[in-house]
C-alpha positions in Angstrom: 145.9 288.9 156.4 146.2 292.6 155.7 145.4 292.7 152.0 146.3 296.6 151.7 149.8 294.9 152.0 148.9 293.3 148.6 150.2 295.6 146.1 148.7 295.6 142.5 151.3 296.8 140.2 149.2 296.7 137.3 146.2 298.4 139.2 148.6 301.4 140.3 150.2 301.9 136.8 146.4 302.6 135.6 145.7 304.8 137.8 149.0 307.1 137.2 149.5 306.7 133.7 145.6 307.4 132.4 145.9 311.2 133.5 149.6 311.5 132.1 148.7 309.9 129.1 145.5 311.6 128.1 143.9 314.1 127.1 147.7 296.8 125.8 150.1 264.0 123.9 150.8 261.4 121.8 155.1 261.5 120.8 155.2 263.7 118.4 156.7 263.4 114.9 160.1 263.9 114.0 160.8 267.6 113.6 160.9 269.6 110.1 163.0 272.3 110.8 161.7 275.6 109.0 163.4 277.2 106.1 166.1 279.6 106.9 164.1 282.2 105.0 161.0 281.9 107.4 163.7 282.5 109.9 165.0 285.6 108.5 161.4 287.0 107.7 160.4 286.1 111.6 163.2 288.1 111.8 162.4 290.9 110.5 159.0 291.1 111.9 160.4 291.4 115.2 162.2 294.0 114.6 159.5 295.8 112.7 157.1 295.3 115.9 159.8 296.5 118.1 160.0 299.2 116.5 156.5 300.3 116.7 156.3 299.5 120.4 159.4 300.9 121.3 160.2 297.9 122.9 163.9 298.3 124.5 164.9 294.2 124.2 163.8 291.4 123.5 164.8 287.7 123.1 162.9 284.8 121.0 163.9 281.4 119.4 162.5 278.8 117.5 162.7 275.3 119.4 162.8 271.6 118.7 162.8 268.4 121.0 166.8 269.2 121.1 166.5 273.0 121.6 167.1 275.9 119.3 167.5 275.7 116.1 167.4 279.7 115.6 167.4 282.6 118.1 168.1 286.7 118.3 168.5 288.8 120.7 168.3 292.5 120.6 168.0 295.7 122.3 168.9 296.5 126.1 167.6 295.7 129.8 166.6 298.4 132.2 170.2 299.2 133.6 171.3 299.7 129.3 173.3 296.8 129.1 172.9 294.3 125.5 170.8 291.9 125.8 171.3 288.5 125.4 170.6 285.0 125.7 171.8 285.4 128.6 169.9 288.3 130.0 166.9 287.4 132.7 163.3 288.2 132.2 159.9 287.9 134.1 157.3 285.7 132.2 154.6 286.3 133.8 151.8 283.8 133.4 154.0 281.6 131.2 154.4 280.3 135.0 151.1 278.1 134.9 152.1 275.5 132.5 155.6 275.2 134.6 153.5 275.0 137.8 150.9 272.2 136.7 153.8 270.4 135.6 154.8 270.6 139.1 151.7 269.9 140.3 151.4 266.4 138.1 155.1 265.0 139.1 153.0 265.2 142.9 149.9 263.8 141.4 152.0 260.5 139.6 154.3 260.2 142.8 150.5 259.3 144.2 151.1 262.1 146.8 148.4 264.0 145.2 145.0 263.2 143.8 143.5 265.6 140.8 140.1 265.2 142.7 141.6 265.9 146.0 139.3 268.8 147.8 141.5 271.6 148.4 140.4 272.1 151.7 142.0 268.4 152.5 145.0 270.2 152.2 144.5 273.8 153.1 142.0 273.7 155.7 141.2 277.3 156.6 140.0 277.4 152.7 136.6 278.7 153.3 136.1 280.5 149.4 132.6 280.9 148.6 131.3 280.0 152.1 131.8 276.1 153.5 129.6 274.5 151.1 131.2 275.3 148.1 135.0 275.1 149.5 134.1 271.8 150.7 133.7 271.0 146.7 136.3 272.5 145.2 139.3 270.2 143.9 142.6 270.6 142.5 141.7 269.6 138.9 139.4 272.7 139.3 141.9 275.1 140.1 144.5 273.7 137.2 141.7 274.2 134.6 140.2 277.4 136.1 137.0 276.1 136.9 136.6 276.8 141.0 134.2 279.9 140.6 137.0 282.3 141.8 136.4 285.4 139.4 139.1 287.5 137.6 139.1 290.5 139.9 140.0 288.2 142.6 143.6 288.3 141.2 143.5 291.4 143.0 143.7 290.0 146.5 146.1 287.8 146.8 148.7 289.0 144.0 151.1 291.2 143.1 152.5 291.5 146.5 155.9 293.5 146.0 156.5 294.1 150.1 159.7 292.8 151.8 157.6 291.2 153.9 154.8 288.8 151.7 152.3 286.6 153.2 153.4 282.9 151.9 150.7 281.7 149.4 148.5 279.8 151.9 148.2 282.9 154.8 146.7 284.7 151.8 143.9 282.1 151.0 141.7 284.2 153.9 141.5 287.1 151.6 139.4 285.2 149.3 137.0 284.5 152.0 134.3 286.9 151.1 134.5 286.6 147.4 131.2 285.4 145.5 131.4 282.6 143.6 130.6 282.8 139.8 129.0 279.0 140.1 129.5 275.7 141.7 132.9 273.9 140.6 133.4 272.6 137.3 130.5 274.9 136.1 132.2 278.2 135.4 135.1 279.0 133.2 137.3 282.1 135.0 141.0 282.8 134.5 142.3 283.9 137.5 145.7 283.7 139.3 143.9 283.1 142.4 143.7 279.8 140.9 147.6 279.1 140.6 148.3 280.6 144.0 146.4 278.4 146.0 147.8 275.5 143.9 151.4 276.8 145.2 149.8 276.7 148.5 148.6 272.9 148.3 152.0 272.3 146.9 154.0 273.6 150.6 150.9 271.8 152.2 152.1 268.9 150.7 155.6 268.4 150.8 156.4 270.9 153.5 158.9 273.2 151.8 158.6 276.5 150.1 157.1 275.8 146.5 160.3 277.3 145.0 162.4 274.3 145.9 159.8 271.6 145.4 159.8 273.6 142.0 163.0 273.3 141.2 163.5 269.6 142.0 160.2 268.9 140.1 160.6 270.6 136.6 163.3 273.2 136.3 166.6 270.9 137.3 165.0 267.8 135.1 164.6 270.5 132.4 167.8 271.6 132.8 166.7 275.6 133.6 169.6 276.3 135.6 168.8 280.0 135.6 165.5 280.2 136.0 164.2 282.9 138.7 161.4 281.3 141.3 162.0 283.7 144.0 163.3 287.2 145.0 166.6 284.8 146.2 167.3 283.8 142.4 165.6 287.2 140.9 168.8 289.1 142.7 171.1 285.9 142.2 170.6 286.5 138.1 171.1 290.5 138.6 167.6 290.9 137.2 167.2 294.1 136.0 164.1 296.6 135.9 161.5 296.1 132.9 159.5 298.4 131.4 155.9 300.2 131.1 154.9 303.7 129.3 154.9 306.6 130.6 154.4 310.0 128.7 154.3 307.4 125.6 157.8 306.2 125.9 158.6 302.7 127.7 160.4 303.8 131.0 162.3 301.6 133.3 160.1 300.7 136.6 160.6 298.0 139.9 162.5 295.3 139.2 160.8 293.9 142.6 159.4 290.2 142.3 156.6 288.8 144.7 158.7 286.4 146.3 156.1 283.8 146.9 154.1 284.6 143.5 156.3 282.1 141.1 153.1 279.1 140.9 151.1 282.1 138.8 153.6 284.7 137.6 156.6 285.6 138.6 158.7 282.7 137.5 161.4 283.9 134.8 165.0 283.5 133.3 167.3 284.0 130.8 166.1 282.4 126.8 168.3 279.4 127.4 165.6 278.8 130.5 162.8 279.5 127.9 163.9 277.5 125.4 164.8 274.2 128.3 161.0 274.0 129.0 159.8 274.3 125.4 162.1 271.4 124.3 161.3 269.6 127.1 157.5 269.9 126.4 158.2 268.8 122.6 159.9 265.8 123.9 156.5 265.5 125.9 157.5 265.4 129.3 161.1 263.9 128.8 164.9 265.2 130.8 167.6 266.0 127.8 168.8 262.6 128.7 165.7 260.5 128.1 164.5 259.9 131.7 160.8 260.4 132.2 159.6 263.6 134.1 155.9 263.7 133.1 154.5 260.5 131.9 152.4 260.3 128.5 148.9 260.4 130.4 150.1 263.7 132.6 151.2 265.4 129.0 147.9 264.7 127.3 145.6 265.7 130.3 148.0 269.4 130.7 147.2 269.9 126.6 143.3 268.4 126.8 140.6 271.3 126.9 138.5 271.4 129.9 134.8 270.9 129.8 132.2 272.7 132.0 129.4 270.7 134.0 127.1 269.9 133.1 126.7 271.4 129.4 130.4 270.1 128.4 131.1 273.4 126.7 134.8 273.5 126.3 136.6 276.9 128.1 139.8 276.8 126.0 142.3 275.8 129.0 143.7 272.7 129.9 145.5 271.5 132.8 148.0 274.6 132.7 148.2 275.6 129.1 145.7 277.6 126.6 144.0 275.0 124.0 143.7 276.1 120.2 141.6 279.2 120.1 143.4 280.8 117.4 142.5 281.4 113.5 144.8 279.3 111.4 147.7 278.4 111.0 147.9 278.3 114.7 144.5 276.4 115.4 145.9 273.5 117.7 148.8 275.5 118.9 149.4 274.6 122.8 150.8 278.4 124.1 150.5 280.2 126.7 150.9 284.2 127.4 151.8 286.1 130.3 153.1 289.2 132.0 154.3 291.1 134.9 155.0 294.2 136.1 157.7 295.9 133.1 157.9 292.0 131.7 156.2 290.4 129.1 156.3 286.4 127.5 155.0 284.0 125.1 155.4 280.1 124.4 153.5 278.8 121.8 153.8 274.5 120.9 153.1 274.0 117.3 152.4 270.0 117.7 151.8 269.4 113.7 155.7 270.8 113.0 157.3 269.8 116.4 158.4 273.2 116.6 157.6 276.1 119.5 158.2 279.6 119.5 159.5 281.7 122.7 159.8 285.1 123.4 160.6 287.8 126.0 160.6 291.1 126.1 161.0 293.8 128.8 158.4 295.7 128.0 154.3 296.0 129.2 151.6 297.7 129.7 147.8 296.7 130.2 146.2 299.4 128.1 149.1 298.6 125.5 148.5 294.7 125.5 147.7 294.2 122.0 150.0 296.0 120.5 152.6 294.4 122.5 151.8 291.0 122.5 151.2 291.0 118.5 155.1 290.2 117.9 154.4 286.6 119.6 151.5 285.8 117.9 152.6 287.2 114.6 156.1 285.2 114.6 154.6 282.0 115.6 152.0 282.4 112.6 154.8 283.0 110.4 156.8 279.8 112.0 153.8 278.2 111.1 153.5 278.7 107.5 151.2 281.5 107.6 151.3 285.4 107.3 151.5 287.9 110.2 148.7 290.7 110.0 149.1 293.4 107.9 148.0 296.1 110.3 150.0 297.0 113.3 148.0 297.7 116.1 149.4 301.2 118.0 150.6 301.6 121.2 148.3 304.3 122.2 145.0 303.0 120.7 143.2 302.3 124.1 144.0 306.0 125.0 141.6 307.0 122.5 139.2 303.9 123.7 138.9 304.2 127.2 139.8 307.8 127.7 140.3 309.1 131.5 138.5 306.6 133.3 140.4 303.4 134.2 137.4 301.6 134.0 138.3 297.8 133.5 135.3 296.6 131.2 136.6 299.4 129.0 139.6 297.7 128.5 138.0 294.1 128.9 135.8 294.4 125.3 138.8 295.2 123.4 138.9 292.8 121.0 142.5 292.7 121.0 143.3 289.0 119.4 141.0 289.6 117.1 143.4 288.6 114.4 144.7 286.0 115.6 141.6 284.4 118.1 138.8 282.3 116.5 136.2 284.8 118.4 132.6 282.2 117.3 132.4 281.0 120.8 131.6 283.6 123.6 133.2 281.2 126.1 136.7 281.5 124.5 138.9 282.7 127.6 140.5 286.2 128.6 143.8 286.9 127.6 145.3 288.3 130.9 149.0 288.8 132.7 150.2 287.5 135.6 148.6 289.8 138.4 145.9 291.6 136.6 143.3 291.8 133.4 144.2 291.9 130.1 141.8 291.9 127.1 139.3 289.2 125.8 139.1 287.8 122.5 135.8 288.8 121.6 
């Protein structure tokens, strides 16, 4: 595979903006509905963040098992028209939790085994030499435990071409990579991970992941416009998002990788949003009561992984980010993600039956705290809590990591630091769809 065909959207906006710039399962209780004043000060926060960021739209609601029970939308997409609920976004890694619930209808058809080796079903999948291939399974690569380090996003996504290697002719590229540690030993967040999971997934059934996608989770869900593919990105019109440039967002590609939706570039309108949140707060359940991920299936996706053999816990589940997060959002299920111009957020508040989505056509790495505050403020807020009281700016990692787009710069910003219980150093990296974000801690 020619990986200079690969493009790294993320990688490339570095580069060009640093110089402009310078000198981001149990069934759950019945529902309690929050007050309509929390509402209207969530509200209000989201406009106040939007504000700051210079975010140009964005759409969020608050969810229960039956689906919203309050939503906004505000601002415009990247042609200028309103947006609404029924305006498409990218949501970035928000894809992982979608695809393990993919991968787990296989896994309770019996089609597919969590301990299955992933060379069983890719077998030119030579990562990290024979040996350690030959040991890798698929319950590693939903938990993010295979070895494969962050950088090797870089390989195999972000490709924006007309022409895209499917999922499994890219698995070569990761061929030469070093291993952080035998399987089950070393806790990495990578999309590496969900790509080659997309790849077992057309191994499997024979079809292109998109469809066995859409049969899986998104029709039982009922996310009629949800975006897998470049097919269904031009089908919904979806329009360019947004990054900074000369400190104002600007419109940029509204190009999709069209075989990148198991780890990133799966999307939709809210209405799609809020169809998976209800359906995870009905735990697994179609609108209509029929059973699309069983009981066991739910509590594995939401159980925090363990390493081998010292049983620290890493933070991830099956798919979905664990806890993590200072109170009031301590055993929130969630998930974060972005992609090129595209940003979103799903956070499961189990305690209140209640989840929080949002999307928002706006990102940029160097800006990623500043941007991503407005999720993790509003769903503190749902909560019960408070959202912090300072507002991070968009241009504080100019000042940080100057010139230079040197990544570990950008890596030790502590950029959750209000919201991320920071004690263990083993807490995982917050990062997008294709490329590094910032750690907690």
């Amino acid at each position: 595979m020619r990986t200079h065909r690969l493009r790294h959207a993320a990688v490339t906006t570095l580069i060009l903006l640093i110089p402009l710039m310078l000198c981001t399962p149990a069934t759950p209780a019945a529902a309690s509905p929050a007050p309509s004043g929390r509402f209207a000060k969530i509200d209000a926060y989201i406009r106040e963040r939007m504000k700051a960021t210079g975010t140009p739209g964005l759409s969020y609601a608050v969810v229960d098992a039956s689906g919203p029970i309050h939503q906004r939308s505000w601002g415009t997409d990247g042609r200028g028209a309103p947006v609404t609920a029924d305006t498409p976004f990218l949501w970035g890694s928000v894809a992982k939790p979608i695809t393990a619930s993919a991968v787990m209808s296989l896994v309770q058809d019996g089609r597919l085994g969590l301990d299955d080796r992933v060379v069983d079903h890719l077998p030119d999948f030579r990562f990290g030499g024979r040996a350690h291939a030959f040991t890798v399974t698929v319950r590693h690569l939903l938990n993010q435990t295979a070895g494969i380090p962050e950088s090797a996003t870089f390989k195999v996504a972000d490709c924006l071409d007309a022409d895209c290697p499917r999922p499994a002719d890219r698995v070569g590229a990761l061929d030469d990579v070093k291993p952080l540690g035998p399987p089950g030993t070393k806790y990495a967040y990578t999309s590496a991970n969900y790509l080659l999971l997309g790849a077992v997934v057309e191994s499997l059934t024979g079809r292109p992941y998109a469809d066995h996608l859409r049969q899986s989770v998104l029709d039982p869900a009922v996310m009629d416009g949800a975006i897998a593919d470049r097919a269904s990105a031009r089908e919904r019109n979806l329009a360019p998002g947004h990054q900074y440039l000369w400190g104002k967002p600007a419109a940029i590609t509204d190009r999709v990788d069209d075989h990148g939706a198991a780890y990133g570039y799966t999307g939709g309108d809210l209405n799609d949003l809020v169809a998976f949140a209800a359906f995870q707060l009905r735990s697994g359940k179609a609108a209509n009561g029929e059973t699309v991920l069983t009981p066991e299936s739910v509590r594995l996706m939401r159980e925090e992984g363990r390493l081998q053999p010292s049983g620290d816990k890493t933070g991830y589940g099956l798919g979905w980010r664990v806890g993590g997060l200072k109170a009031p959002l301590e055993k929130t299920i969630w998930h974060t993600g972005a992609s090129p111009g595209y940003s979103g957020m799903l956070f499961l508040l189990p305690e209140q039956n209640l989840a929080l989505v949002l999307e928002q056509n706006l990102y940029g790495l160097l800006q990623d705290e500043s941007i991503t505050q407005v999720g993790f403020g509003a769903a503190a807020i749902l909560a019960g809590g408070e959202a912090p009281t300072n507002s991070p700016s968009a241009y504080v990692y100019y000042a940080t990591c100057g010139a230079s787009p040197r990544w570990p710069c950008c890596f030790s910003w502590p950029s959750y630091a209000p919201y991320c219980s920071c004690a263990a150093p083993s807490r995982p990296p917050r990062w997008c769809a294709g490329s590094p974000g910032p750690r907690c801690g």
